[in-house]
N, C-alpha and C positions, 0 to 999 in steps of 0.2 A: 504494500500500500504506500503510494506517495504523494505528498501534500504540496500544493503550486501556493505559493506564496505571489500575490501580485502588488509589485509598489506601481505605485500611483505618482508620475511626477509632473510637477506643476511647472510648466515654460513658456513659451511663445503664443501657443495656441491657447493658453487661458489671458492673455493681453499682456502677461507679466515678460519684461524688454526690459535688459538691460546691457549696457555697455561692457566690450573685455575688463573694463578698469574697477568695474563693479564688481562682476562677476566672480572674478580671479582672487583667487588668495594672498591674503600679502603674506611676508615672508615676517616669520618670530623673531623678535631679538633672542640675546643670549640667555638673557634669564628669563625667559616665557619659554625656551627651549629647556633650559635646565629645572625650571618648574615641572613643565611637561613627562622629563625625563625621571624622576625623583617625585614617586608615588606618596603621599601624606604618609606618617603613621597611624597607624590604626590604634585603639583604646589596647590593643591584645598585645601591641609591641611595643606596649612602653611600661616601666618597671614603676612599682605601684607599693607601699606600704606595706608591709608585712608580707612581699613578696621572698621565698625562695630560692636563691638565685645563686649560680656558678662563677667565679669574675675572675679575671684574669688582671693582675697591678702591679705597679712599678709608680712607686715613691719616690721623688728627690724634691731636694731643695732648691730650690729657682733660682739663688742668686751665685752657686756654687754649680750646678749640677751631678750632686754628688748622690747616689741610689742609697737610701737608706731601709726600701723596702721593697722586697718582689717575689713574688710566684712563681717564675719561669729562674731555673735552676743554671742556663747555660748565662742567664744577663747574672744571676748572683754571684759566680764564679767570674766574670767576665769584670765584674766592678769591685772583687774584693768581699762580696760580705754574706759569703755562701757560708754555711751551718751543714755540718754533720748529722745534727739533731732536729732537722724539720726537714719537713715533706714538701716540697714541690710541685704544684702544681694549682690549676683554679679551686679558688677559695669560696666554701660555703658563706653566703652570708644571707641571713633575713632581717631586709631592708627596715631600719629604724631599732633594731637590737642591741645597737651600738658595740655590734662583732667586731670593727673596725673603727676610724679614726672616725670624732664624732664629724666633723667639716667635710669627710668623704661620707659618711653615712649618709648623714642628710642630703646630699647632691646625688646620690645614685637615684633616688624618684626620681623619673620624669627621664631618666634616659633609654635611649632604644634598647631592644635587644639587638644581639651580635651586631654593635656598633662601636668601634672604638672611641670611646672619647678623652677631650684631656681637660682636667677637673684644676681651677685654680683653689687654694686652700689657706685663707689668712693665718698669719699668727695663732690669734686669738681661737682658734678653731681648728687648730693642730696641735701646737707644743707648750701653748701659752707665751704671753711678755717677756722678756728677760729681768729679772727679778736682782739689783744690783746686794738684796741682801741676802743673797743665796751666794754671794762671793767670800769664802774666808780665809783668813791667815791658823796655817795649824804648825805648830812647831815638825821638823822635823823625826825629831826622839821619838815623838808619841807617834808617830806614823811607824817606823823603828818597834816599836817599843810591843803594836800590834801586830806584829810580822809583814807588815806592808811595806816594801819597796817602790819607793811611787818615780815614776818617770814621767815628763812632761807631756801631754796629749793623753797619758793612759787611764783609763776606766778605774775607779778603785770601790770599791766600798768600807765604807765607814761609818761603823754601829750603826748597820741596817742601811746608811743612804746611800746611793751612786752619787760618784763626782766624778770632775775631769779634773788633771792636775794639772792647772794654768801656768807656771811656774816655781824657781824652785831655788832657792838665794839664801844667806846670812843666815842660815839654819831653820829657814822657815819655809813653809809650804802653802802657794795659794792653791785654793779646791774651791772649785765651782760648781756648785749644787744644782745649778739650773740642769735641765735637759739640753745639749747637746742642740738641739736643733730648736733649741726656745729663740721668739723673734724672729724667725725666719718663715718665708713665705713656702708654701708645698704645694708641687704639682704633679697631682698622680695623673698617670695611662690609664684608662682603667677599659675593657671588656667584658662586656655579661655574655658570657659562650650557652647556658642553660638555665630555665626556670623548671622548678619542678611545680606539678598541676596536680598529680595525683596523693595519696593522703600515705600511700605505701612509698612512693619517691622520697616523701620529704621525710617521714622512718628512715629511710636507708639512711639519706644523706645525715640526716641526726646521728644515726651510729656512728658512721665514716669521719665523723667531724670527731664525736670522740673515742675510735679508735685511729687514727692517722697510720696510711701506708698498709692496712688490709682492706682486700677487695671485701666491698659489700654483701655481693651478693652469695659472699660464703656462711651469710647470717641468713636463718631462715625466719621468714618476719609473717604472722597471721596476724591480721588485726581482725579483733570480734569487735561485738556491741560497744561493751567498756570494758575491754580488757584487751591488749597488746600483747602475746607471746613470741618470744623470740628465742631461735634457736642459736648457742653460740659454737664456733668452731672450735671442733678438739684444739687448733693448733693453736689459740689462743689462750688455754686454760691457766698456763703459769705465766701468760704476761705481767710486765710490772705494773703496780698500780693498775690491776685489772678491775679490782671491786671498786674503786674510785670511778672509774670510767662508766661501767655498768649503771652504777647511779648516777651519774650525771646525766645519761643515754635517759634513763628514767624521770629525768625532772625534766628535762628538754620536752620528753613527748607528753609527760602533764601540761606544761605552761601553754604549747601550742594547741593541743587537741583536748581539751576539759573535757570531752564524754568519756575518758578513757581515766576508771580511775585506777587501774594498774596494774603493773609492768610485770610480766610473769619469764624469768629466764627459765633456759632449758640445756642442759650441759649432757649431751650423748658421747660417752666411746664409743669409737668405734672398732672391730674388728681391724686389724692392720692385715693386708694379707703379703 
């Protein structure tokens, strides 16, 4: 069976006369072409409150260019401030939980997905003011005295605070308590590569967040009514700070999913064959 579709068009024989110069199309500028080319966002691609989301970042400070933070393992190593002890790769975040820097938090609304963008970030909304009475003189001795060897530029801690060792003269030691990156402006990279939509996604990634560097899907995750059971892998049974984790995995999916009032582990040996 097939359907004749008939347009109807209206020209010369209905009186309607018009000139080529009428007629003819004019030609777009650049930006009525690049309008044209660059479809709007839809409500569905752009990143929303309490959304889900996978992102990909790279921190520095704007007036230095210096990376103080990132996800991609080859730029950490590449700038000096790659870690042994973290995992690599895009970072769970639900937008407004302030998982991340509060000034990047709040700017992640409202941008697309898989969209690269670059985020400016004040002061006051990164590392805070420089604070001139976060500057002090400590004798040397009593640095000495704590087992601390302080060299100038280096990290120390003392009784509980981070400092920088500013200098280092006449037996005495200046230490700068501020943050490191206090006063200075920040401008992360930031990409969102995935939002999770489903109520089992956003479990996983709750796990994965806190177990870092085991695949997920080696957890076996049922969600009832209101109750969440989860099966953990043998091969995780004597991780460290495992019971830490487990509870935390447990407060994570109360706080987001309240019908769920709880969390039921499940630990199987298995046969090794």
């Amino acid at each position: 069976m097939s359907i004749a579709v008939k347009v109807w068009v209206m020209g010369e024989e209905e009186g309607i006369q018009g000139s080529a110069e009428e007629t003819e199309e004019k030609p777009r500028t650049e930006s009525e072409e690049a309008e044209a080319e660059e479809p709007e966002a839809t409500e569905e691609d752009v990143i929303a409150r309490g959304d889900f989301i996978l992102v990909e970042l790279t921190g520095r400070a704007e007036e230095t260019g210096e990376v103080f933070d990132t996800t991609d393992e080859e730029t950490a190593r590449s700038e000096g401030v790659y870690s042994e002890d973290r995992v690599y790769g895009p970072k769970l975040v639900v937008v407004g939980e302030g998982w991340v820097l509060k000034g990047l938090d709040e700017r992640l609304e409202g941008l697309k997905l898989e969209e690269t963008a670059e985020v400016e970030i004040p002061p006051d909304e990164a590392f805070g003011e420089r604070n001139p009475e976060n500057v002090r003189m400590m004798p040397y001795r009593v640095l000495r005295s704590k087992g601390i060897n302080p060299a100038i530029g280096a990290q120390i801690e003392v009784d509980g605070r981070s400092a920088t060792v500013r200098s280092i003269g006449a037996g005495r030691v200046q230490l700068d308590y501020n943050h490191p990156l206090a006063g200075r402006q920040i401008v992360y990279e930031v990409r969102t590569t995935e939002r999770y939509e489903e109520d089992e996604e956003k479990v996983r990634a709750l796990i994965g967040r806190r177990f870092p560097g085991v695949d997920t899907d080696s957890f076996g995750v049922k969600l009832l009514k209101t109750k969440v059971k989860i099966e953990v892998p043998d091969e995780i049974f004597f991780a460290d700070n495992i019971q830490i984790a487990k509870r935390g995995v447990a407060l994570d999916i109360q706080r987001f999913f309240p019908r769920f009032e709880s969390v039921e582990y499940i630990e199987v040996m298995k046969r090794r064959t």
